[in-house]
Wavefront OBJ file of the C-alpha trace (Angstrom):
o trace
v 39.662 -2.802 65.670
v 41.945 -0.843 63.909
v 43.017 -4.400 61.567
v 39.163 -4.917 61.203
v 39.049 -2.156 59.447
v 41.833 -1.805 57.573
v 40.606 -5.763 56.205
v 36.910 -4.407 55.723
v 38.297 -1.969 53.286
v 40.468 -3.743 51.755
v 37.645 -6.439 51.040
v 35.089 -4.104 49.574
v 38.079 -3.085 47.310
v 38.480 -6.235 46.232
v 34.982 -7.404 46.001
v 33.808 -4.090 43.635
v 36.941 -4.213 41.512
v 36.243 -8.070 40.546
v 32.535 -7.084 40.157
v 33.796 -4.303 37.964
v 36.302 -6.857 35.827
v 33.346 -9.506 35.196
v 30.423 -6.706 34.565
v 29.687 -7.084 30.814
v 31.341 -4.255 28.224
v 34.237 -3.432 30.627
v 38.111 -4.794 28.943
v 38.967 -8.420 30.051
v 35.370 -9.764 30.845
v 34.970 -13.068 30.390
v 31.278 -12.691 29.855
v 29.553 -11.201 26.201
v 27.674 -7.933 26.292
v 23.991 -8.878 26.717
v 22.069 -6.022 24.906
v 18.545 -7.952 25.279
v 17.661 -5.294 28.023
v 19.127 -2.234 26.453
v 17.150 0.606 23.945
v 18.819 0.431 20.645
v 15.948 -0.373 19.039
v 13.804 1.825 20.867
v 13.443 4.572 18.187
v 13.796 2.364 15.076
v 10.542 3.161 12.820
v 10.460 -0.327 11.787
v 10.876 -2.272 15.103
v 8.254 0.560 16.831
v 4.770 -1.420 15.280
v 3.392 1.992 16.235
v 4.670 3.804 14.501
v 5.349 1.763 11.054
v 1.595 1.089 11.332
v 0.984 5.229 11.539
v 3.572 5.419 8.356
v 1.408 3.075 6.533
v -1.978 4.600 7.418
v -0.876 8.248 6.343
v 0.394 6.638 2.729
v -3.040 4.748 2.376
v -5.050 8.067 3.365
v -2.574 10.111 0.945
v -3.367 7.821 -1.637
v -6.693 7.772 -0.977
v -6.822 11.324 -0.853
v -5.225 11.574 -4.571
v -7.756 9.306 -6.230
v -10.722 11.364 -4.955
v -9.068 14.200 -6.050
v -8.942 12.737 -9.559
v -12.591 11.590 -9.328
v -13.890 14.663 -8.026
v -14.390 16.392 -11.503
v -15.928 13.182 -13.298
v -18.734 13.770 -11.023
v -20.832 10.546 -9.587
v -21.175 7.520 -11.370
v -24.758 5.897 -12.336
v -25.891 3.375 -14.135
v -25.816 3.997 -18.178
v -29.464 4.080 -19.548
v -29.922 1.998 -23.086
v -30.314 4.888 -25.192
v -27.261 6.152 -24.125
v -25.218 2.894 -25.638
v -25.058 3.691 -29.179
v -22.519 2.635 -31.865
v -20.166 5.329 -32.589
v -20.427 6.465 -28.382
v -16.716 6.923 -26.492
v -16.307 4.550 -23.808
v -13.733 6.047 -20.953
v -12.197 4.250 -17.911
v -12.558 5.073 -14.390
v -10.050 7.870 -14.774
v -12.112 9.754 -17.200
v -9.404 8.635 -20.055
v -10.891 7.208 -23.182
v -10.237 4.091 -24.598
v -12.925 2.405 -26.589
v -15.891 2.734 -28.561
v -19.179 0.945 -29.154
v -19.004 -0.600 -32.066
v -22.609 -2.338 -31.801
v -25.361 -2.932 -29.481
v -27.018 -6.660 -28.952
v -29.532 -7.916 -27.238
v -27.034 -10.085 -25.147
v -24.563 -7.554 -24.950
v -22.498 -4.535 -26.178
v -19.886 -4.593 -28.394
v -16.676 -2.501 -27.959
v -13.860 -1.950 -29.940
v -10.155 -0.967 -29.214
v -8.416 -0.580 -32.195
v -8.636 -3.705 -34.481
v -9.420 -6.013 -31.098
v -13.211 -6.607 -29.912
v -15.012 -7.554 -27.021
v -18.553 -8.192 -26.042
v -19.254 -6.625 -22.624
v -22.555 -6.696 -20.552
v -24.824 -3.436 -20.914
v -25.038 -3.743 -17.301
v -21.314 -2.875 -16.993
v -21.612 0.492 -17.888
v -21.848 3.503 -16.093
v -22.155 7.385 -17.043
v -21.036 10.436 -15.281
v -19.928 13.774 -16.462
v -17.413 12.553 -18.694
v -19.457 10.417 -20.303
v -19.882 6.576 -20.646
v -17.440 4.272 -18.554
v -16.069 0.955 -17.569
v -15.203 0.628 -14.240
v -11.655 -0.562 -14.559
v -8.490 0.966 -15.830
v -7.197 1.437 -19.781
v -4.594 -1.204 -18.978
v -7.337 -4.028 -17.283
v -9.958 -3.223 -20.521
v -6.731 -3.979 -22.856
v -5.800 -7.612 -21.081
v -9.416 -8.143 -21.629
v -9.688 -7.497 -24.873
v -6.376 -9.797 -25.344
v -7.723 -12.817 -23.805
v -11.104 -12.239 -25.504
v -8.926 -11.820 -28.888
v -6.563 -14.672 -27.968
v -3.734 -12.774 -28.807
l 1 2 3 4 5 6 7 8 9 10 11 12 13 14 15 16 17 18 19 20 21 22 23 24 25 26 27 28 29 30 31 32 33 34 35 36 37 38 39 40 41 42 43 44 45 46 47 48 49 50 51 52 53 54 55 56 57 58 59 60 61 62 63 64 65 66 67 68 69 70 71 72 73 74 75 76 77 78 79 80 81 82 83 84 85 86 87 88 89 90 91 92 93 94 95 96 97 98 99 100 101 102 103 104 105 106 107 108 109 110 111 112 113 114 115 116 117 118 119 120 121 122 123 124 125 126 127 128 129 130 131 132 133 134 135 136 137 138 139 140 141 142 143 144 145 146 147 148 149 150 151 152
């Protein structure tokens, strides 16, 4: 009984300290670490699609947030009656910033001028709202317009 025993122990010895040599990470295993199964990634913003997908909904809202904010004073938009196109008038962009002005008004459309450059834009593209009469688009859109239109 007693060499039983002794043999048993000396077997489960054996047996965990070979388990122990070939378990991945431990000095002279033969085997590479496997971290498939382990958390590294866990807290990584952009391998969590939770939360990258919350990061990118707050900066859309924030932007979102900043453009109403710079709308809010120009008031709604509406359609621009025809007596308010007149030669001479300011024409802004959808930031309120002006950046043309009618030069004439034609049965088949209105004329606006940026400097030297013209362009003949639909009556039915303008708007009106506190700051006046507007394009919907930006200073920098109405200007590659006017280029192409100008060939230049």
């Amino acid at each position: 009984m007693r060499k039983s025993l002794s043999s048993l122990i000396l077997a489960l010895a054996f047996t965990s300290s070979a388990g122990l040599a070939q378990a991945p990470g431990y000095a002279g295993s033969t085997r590479p670490l496997d971290i498939r199964n382990t958390d590294l990634g866990a807290h990584d913003s952009f391998s969590t699609p939770d939360m990258h997908d919350q990061l990118l909904k707050q900066r859309e809202r924030e932007l979102s947030d900043r453009l109403q904010a710079q709308h809010k004073g120009l008031g709604p938009a509406r359609p621009a009656r025809k007596s308010e196109l007149a030669a001479g008038a300011a024409v802004n962009d959808n930031t309120g910033a002006a950046m043309a002005t009618i030069q004439q008004v034609d049965p088949d459309g209105v004329v606006v001028s940026m400097g030297a450059a013209k362009v003949k834009v639909p009556a039915e593209a303008f708007g009106h709202n506190k700051s006046g009469l507007l394009l919907d688009m930006t200073r920098a859109q109405f200007q590659q317009m006017v280029s192409k239109a100008n060939g230049s």
